[in-house]
C-alpha positions in Angstrom: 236.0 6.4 83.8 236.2 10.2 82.3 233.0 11.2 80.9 233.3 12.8 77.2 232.5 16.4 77.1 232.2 16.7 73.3 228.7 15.6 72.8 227.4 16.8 69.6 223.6 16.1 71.4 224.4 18.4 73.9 225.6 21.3 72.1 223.6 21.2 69.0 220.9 23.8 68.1 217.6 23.0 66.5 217.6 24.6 63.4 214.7 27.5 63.3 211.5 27.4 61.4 210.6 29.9 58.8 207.8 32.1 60.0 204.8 31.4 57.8 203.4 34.5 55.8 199.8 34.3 54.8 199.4 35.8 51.6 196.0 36.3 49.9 194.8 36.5 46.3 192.6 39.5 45.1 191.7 41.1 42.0 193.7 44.5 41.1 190.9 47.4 41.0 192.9 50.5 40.0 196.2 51.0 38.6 196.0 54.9 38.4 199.4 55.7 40.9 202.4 54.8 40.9 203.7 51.9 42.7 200.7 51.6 44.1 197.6 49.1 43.6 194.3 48.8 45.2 193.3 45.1 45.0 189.7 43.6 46.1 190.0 40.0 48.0 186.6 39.1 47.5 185.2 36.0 49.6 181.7 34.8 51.3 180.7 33.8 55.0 177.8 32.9 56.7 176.0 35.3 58.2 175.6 34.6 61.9 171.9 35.1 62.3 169.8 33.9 59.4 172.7 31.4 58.1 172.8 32.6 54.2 176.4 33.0 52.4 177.3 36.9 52.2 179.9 38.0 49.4 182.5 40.7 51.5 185.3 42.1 50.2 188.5 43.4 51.8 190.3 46.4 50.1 193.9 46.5 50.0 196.6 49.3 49.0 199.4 47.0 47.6 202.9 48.0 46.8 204.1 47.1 43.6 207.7 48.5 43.0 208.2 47.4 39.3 204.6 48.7 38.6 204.6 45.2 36.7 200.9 44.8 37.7 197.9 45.6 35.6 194.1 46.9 36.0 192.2 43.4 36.1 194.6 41.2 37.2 195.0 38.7 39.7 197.6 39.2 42.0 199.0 37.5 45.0 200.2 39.8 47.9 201.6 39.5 51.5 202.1 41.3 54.2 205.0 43.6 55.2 206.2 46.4 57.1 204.0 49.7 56.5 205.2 51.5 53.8 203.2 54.2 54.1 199.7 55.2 56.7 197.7 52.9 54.4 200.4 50.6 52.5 201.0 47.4 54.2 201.1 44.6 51.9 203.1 44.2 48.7 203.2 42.5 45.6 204.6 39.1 45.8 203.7 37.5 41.7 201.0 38.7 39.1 199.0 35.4 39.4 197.1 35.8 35.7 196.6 38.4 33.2 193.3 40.4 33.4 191.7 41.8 29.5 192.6 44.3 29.3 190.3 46.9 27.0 191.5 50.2 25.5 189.0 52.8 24.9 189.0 54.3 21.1 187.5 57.4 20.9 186.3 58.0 17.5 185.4 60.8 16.3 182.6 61.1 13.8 184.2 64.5 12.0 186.9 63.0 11.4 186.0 60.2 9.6 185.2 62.2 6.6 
């Protein structure tokens, strides 16, 4: 009896997974360069000696090419290559709209 050398079991490659990117949420802080956002994740641990809930915050310098992202909103970013010696995360969706609040200067000779 010939065996059968076209097994599709044999030959067939699992397909390959995806790597998982962890993206975090944080609040955009400054909006003052171009293409460029500093965001505040904000979260709480314990602290390992005395037990009580500690509010941290990481800072991050985000890339945003499209500049599409505001002072005081909330963004979601992930990781990614190093753009620059402190850019290495980028923009990945503007999550909610922050207020934002224009400041009117008024000034009182004017107003005759």
């Amino acid at each position: 009896m010939p065996t059968s050398k076209t097994s599709s079991s044999s030959t067939a490659k699992a397909p390959e997974k995806a790597p998982v990117v962890s993206t975090r949420i944080g609040t955009v802080e400054s909006d003052k360069r171009d293409k460029t956002r500093t965001v505040v994740v904000a979260y709480k641990t314990m602290h390992p000696k005395y037990g009580k809930f500690v509010s941290r915050r990481t800072v991050l310098q985000v890339h945003d090419q499209s500049n599409e992202s505001k002072l005081g909103d909330t963004v979601e970013v992930k990781p990614c290559r190093p753009i620059s010696k402190t850019k290495k995360w980028t923009l990945v969706r503007v999550v909610e709209r922050g207020n934002r609040v224009e400041l009117v200067t008024t000034d009182p000779s004017a107003a005759g």
